[in-house]
C-alpha positions in Angstrom: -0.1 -14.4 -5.9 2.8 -14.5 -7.8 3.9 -10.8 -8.6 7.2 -11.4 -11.1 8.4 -7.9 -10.5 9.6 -8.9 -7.4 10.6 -6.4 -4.7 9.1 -3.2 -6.8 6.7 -1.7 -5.1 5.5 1.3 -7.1 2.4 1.8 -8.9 0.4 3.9 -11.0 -3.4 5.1 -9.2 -6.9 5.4 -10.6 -6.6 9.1 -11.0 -3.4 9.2 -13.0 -5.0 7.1 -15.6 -8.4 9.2 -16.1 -11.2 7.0 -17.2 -8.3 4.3 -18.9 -10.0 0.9 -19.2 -8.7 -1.5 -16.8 -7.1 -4.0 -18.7 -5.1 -0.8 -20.5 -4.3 0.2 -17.2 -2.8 -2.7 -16.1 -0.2 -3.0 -19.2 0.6 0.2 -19.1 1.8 -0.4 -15.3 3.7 -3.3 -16.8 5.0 -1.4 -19.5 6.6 1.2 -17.5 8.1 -0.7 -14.9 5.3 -0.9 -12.4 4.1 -3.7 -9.9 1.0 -2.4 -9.2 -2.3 -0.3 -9.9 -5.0 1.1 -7.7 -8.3 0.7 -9.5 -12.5 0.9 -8.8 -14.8 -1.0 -10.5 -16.4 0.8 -13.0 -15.6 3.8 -15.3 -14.6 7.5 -14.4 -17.4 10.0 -15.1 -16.5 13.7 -16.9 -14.4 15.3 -15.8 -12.5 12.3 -15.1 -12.6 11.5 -18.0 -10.8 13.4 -20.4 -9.7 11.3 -22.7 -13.7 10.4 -23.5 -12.7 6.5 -23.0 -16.2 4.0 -23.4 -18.1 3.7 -19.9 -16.8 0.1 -18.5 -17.3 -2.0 -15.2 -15.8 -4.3 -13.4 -18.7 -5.5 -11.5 -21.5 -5.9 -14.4 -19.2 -7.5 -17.0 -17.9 -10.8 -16.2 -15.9 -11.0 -19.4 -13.8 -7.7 -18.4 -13.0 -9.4 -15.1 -11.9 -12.4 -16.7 -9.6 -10.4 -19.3 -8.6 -8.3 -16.2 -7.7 -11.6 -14.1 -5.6 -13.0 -17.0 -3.8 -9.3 -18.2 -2.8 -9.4 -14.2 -1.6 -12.7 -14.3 -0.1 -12.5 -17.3 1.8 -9.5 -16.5 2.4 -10.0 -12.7 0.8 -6.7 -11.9 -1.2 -6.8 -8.6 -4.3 -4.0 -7.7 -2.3 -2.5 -4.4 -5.9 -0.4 -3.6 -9.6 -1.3 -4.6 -11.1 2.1 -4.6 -14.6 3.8 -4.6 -14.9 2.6 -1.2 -15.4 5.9 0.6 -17.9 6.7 3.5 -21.1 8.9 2.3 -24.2 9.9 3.8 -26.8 7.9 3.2 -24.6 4.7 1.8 -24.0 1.7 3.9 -20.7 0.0 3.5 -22.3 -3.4 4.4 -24.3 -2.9 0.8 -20.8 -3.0 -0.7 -19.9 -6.9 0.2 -20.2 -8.1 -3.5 -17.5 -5.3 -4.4 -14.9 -6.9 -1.8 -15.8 -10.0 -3.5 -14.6 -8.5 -6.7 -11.8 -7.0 -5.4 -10.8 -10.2 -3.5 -11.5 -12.4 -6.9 -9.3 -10.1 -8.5 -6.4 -10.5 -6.0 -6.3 -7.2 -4.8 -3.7 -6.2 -2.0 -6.3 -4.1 -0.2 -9.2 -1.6 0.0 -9.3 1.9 1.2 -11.8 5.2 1.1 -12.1 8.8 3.0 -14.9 9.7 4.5 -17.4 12.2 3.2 -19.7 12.1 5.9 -18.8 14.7 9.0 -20.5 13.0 11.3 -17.2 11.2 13.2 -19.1 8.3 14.5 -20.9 6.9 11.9 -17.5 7.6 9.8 -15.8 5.1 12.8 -19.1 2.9 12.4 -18.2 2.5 8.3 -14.7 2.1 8.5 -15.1 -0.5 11.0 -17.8 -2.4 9.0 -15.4 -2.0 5.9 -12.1 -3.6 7.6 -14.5 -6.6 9.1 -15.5 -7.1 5.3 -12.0 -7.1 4.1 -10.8 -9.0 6.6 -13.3 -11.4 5.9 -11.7 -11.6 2.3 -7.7 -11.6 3.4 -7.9 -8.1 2.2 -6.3 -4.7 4.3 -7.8 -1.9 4.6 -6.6 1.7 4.8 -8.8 5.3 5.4 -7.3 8.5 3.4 -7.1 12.1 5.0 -7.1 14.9 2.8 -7.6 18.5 3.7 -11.2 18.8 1.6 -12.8 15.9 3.1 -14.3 15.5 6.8 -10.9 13.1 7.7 -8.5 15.9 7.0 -5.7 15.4 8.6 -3.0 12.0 10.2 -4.3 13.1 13.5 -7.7 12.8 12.3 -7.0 9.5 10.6 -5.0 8.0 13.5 -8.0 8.6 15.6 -10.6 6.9 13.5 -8.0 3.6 13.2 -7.2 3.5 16.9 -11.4 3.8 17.5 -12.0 1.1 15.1 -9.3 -1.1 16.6 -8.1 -3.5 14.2 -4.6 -4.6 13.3 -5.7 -5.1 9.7 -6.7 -1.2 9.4 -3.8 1.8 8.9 -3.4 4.8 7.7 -2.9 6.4 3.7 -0.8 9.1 3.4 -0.7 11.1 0.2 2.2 13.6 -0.2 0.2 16.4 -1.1 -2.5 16.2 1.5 0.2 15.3 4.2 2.6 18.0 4.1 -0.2 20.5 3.1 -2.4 19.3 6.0 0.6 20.4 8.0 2.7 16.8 8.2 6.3 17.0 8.6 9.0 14.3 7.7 9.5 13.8 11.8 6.3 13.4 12.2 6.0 11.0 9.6 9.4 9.2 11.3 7.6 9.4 14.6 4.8 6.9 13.3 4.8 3.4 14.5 5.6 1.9 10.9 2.3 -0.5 11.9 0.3 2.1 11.0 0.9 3.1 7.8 -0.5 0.8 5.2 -0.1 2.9 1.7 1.4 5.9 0.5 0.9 8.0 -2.6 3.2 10.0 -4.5 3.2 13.2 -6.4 5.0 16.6 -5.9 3.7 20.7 -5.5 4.2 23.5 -4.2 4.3 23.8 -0.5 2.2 26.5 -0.6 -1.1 26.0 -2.6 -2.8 28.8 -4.5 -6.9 28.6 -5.7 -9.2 25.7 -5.0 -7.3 22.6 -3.3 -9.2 20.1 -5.2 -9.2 21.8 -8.8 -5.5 21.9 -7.9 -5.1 18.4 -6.5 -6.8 16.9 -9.8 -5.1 19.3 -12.5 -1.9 20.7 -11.5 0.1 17.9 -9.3 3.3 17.5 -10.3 6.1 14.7 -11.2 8.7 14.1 -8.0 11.2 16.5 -8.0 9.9 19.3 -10.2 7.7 20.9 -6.6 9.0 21.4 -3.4 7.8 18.5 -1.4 10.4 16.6 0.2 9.9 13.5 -1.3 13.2 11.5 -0.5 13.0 12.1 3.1 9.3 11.0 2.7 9.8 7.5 0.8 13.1 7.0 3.5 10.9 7.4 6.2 8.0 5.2 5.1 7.4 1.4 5.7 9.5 -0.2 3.3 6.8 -2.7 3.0 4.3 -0.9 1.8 2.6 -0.1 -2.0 3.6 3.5 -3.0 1.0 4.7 -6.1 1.6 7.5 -8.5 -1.3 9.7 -8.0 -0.9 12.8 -10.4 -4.3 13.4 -12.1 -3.7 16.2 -14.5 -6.9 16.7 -16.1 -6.0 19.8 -18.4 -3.0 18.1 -19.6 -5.6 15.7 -20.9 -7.8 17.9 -22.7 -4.9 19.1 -24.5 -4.1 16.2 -25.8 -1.6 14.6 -23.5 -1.5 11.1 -22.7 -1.3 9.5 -19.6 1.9 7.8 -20.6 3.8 11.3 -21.3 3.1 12.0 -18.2 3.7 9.2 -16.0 7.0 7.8 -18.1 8.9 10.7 -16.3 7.0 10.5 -13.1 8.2 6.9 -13.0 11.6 7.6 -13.5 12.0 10.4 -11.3 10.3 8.6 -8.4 12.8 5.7 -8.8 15.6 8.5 -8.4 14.4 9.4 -5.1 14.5 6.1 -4.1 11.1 4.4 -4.6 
């Protein structure tokens, strides 16, 4: 697919967007400079959705995929990450073929998820049925640690990719969860660069204070303004690889703030750090 940004390889996430209709989504990517978006297939429920945007999906409305197919073509903005793809209890990712479908109609880079369910092998048993689907579909797939979920850590993650044993499966790393799951920049240089597939971008303290997930969704920051350290992160990633702007920041949102206040700076400073 033809992506007439060229060598850029940032993007703006699903979350930074909250609830924003997909078609919006994708031109305001374009608009500020962006190659790519992360996106599911339907619409964020409250609280995700401050902003009180109209329910809409992907996968029941064939119109919206066709205006979605031609605002992507026209703008030459690429989905780097289908989402919504996560393992539960009681879901089974084979049920989810006609979703890679979508995704794959839709030119989509990839697909990735975390894992919600604690038990390890059946979370191995998913993820291995999810990269066989992709694969299927020319898509890659990637699995996302975080410290709240049962896959909370790189070592964690490592160890579900090298169980599952494909060369189309790697790793996600998010700069929050990585350094506050206790990841270190040579660590991170230590990786073979084969198994990273995605990274995600945002800044905070190094310390957190509260509930991790209240603060992952309302109080991530902009790069530079925490105390991550994000240049040595991007320097030592893949340089091959999408790199999203995840900063959800759901109060902002009720008070008024747009997403594109917030990301227009986000943007820029990521670019100054060398993304």
């Amino acid at each position: 697919m033809d992506n007439r940004l060229g060598a850029n390889r940032l993007g703006i996430e699903l979350l930074s967007v909250l609830g924003m209709p997909p078609v919006a989504h994708v031109r305001l990517a374009a608009d500020l400079g962006c190659a790519y978006i992360s996106t599911g297939l339907t619409g964020m429920p409250d609280p995700f959705n401050p902003h009180g945007f109209a329910p809409w999906s992907l996968r029941d409305d064939p119109a919206l995929r066709r205006e979605m197919a031609a605002a992507l073509r026209d703008t030459g903005v690429r989905i780097s990450l289908g989402e919504g793809l996560g393992v539960r209890p009681g879901v089974a990712m084979a049920d989810r073929a006609g979703d890679l479908d979508i995704f794959a109609e839709l030119g989509a880079r990839g697909v990735g998820g975390v894992s919600m369910d604690r038990d390890r092998a059946r979370t191995v048993e998913e993820f291995a049925t999810l990269v066989d689907l992709a694969t299927a579909r020319g898509l890659k797939a990637t699995i996302e640690f975080a410290p709240a979920q049962a896959v909370s850590s790189l070592e964690d993650a490592l160890a579900v990719v090298d169980a599952v044993a494909s060369p189309h499966f790697r790793v996600l790393i998010d700069a929050m969860h990585f350094f506050r799951s206790g990841g270190t920049v040579e660590r991170l240089r230590a990786l073979d660069p084969d198994q990273i597939g995605y990274a995600q971008l945002c800044d905070v303290p190094l310390v957190g204070r509260g509930d991790y997930m209240e603060e992952a969704m309302s109080a991530r920051m902009a790069p530079g303004q925490g105390a991550l350290p994000l240049a040595d992160f991007i320097a030592a990633l893949p340089a091959d690889i999408p790199l999203g702007l995840e900063i959800p920041r759901i109060a902002d949102a009720l008070a008024g703030i747009d997403a594109r206040a917030i990301l227009a700076p986000a943007v820029a400073a990521a670019r100054s750090l060398g993304a």
